[in-house]
N, C-alpha and C positions, 0 to 999 in steps of 0.2 A: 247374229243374235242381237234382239233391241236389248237396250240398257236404260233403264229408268231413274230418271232423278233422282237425286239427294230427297228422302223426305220431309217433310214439314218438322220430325218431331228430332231430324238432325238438326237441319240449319236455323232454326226458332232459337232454341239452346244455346248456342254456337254466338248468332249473334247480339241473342239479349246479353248472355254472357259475356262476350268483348266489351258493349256497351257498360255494362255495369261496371266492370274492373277497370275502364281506362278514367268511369269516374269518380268512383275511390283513387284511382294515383294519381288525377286531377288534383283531388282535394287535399293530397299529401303532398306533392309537389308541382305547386303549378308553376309554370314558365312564363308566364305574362301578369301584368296589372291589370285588374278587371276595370273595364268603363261603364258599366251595365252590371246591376244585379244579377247574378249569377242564375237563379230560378226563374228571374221571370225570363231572360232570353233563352233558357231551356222549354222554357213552357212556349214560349211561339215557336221556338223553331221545330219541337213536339209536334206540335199544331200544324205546323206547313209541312211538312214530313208525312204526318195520318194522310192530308187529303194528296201527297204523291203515290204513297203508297197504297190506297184504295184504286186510284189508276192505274198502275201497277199490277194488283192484282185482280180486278176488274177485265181488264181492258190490255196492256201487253203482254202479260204472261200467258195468256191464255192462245194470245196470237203467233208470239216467240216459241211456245212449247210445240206447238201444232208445227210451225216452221221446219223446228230440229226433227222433229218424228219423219219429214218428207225429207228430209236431208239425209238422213240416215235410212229410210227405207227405200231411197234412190240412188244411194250414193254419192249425193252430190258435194264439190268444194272440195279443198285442196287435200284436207284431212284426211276425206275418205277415196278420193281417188287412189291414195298412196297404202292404205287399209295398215295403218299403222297398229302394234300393238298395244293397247292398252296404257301399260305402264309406260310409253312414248308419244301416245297420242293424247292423254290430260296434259302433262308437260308446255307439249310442242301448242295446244291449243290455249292452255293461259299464258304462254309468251306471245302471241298472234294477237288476240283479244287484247292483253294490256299495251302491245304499241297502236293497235285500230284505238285504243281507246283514246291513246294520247294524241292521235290524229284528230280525234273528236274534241278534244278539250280545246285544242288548238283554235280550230272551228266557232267554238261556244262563244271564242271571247272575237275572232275576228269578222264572222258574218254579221251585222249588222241586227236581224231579226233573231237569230239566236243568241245574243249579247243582250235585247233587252228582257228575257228571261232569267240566262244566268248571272245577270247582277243583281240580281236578288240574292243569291247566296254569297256572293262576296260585298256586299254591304252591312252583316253582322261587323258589330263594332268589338265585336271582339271573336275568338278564334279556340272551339273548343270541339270535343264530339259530339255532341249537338249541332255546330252547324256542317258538320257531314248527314247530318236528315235536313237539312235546312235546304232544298229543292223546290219550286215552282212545279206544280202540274204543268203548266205549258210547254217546261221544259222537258218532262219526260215523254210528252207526247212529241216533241221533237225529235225526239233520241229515238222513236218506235222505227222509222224505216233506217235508220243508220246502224240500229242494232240488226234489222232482221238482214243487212246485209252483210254484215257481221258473221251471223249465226250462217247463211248461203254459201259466204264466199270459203269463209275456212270450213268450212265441214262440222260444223256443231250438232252433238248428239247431247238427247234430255239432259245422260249424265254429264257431258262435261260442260253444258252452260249452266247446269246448277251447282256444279263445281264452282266452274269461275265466278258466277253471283255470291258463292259463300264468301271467298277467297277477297274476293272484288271491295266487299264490303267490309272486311275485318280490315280490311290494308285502307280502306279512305278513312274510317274511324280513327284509325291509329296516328295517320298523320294529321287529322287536322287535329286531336286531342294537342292537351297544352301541360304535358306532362314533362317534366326540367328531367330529361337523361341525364345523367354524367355525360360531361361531352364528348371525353374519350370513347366513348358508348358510340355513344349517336354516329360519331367520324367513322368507325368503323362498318355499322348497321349500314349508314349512308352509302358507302363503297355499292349497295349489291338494290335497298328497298328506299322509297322516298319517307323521309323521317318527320317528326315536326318540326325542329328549326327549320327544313329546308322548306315544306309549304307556308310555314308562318310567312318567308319572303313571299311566295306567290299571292298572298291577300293583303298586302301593304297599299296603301294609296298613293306611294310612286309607281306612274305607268312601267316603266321600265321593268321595275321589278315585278309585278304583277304578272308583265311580258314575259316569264322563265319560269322554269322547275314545273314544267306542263306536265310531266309524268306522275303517275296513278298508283302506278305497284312497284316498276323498276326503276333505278334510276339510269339505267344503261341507254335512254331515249333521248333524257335530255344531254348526258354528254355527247351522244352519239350526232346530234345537232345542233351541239354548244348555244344552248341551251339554261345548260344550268347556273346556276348564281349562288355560292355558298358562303358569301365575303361581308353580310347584313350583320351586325352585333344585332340580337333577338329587343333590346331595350333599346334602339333604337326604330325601331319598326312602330307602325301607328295603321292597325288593321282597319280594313273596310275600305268604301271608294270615296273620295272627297267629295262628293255633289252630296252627301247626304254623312252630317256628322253629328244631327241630331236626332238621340234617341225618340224623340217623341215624332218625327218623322219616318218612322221602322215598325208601328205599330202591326200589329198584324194583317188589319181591314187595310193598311197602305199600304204593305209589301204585296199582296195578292191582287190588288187593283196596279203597281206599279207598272208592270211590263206593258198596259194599255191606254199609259197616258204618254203625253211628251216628253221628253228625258229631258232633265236641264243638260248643262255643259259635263259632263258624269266624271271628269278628269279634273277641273277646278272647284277650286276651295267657294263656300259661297263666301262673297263679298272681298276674295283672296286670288293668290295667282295658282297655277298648277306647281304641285309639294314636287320638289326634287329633293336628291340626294347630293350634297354640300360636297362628300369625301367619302372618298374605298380607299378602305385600305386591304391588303394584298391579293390574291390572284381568286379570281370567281371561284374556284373549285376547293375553297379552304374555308370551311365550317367554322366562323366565330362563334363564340359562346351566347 
């Protein structure tokens, strides 16, 4: 029996509502010093989000949706060879998805051609739910044959990759938001899903740390390929990548045009050396405050 996507008048709801609430406890508790006005870096990274998302739903969805309907009315991919139950097979399919994904992340920063798209989103100078829409088109047109083999190889049906897109998205909001958990919170939550202090270390302008915490939804990926890095006090961290530390360099017409010009040195400071980290203190997998 086919099984039809999540509808538009679920997952809309779903996720404007995440959105909204993480920036009300943004604004009650935020976790970082803002370097940038708060609105206006909401207002571009709005802006470059609309025109991903018109791609999106223009142009992949439409090709992705068609994909899962042949996949499921063929039986194709791991999922369905095995014709799992239902209640087994969402599961089994957003744990496949979120490690393909973190394969993919991985990817974003170290092939060459898809790194000059995705530094576009880790060049906000600062670090909020807002720069989880903070996306390049180029990029997502990147992501269109790595998703659809995605959708192939594990057996994706309508329903559960618009599962996993609801899920997908509530869980990147969440962590790149900049909302001060108790940290006892967080240490806990951390054990099982990737939280904010731990992605705030992934968008720091030391490579290194940049280097880690590649996981999406679980955090079972990066321990699992040690990986992870939990040992950054959050007030020492200095979000964004150092070849570009001024705002007026970030404008919207620059960030969209960026991925098509020459990259300075995207690791050093202008006029500076590459930012290391001076001193760790205790064992990567221990959440400072």
């Amino acid at each position: 029996m086919r099984r039809n996507p999540l509808p538009s008048l679920v997952i809309v709801p779903v996720a404007l509502g995440a959105f909204l609430l993480l920036n009300w406890l943004e604004r009650r508790r935020p976790l970082r010093r803002h370097v940038e006005p708060k609105l206006r870096r909401a207002a571009r990274n709005l802006a470059l989000g609309a025109g991903s998302a018109v791609f999106i739903q223009l142009a992949e969805m439409p090709a992705i949706l068609a994909l899962c309907r042949t996949v499921e009315g063929n039986r194709w991919g791991l999922l369905q060879i095995f014709g799992l139950p239902a209640w087994l097979e969402i599961p089994a399919a957003l744990i496949l998805m979120d490690y393909t994904f973190y394969v993919w992340h991985v990817l974003l920063h170290r092939v060459p051609l898809f790194w000059r798209f995705h530094v576009v989103h880790h060049a906000d100078l600062d670090l909020d739910s807002s720069t989880a829409l903070r996306f390049h088109f180029g990029e997502e047109m990147l992501s269109v044959p790595w998703r659809a083999a995605q959708v192939a190889l594990i057996g994706l049906t309508p329903l559960t990759f618009s599962i996993w897109q609801a899920v997908f998205f509530v869980m990147v909001l969440f962590h790149h938001s900049e909302i001060e958990l108790p940290i006892a919170w967080e240490r806990r939550l951390n054990r099982l899903i990737v939280t904010p202090r731990m992605h705030g270390i992934h968008h720091s302008i030391v490579q290194e740390e940049t280097d880690s915490n590649w996981s999406s939804g679980l955090t079972l990926w990066d321990r699992l390929h040690r990986t992870l890095r939990l040992n950054i006090p959050q007030d020492d961290i200095s979000i964004g990548v150092p070849a570009w530390r001024d705002p007026c360099a970030l404008t919207l017409p620059k960030i969209v045009c960026l991925p098509f010009q020459t990259l300075p040195p995207v690791w050093q400071l202008p006029g500076s050396g590459k930012p290391e980290r001076q001193s760790i203190t205790g064992p990567p997998d221990e959440m400072l405050a």
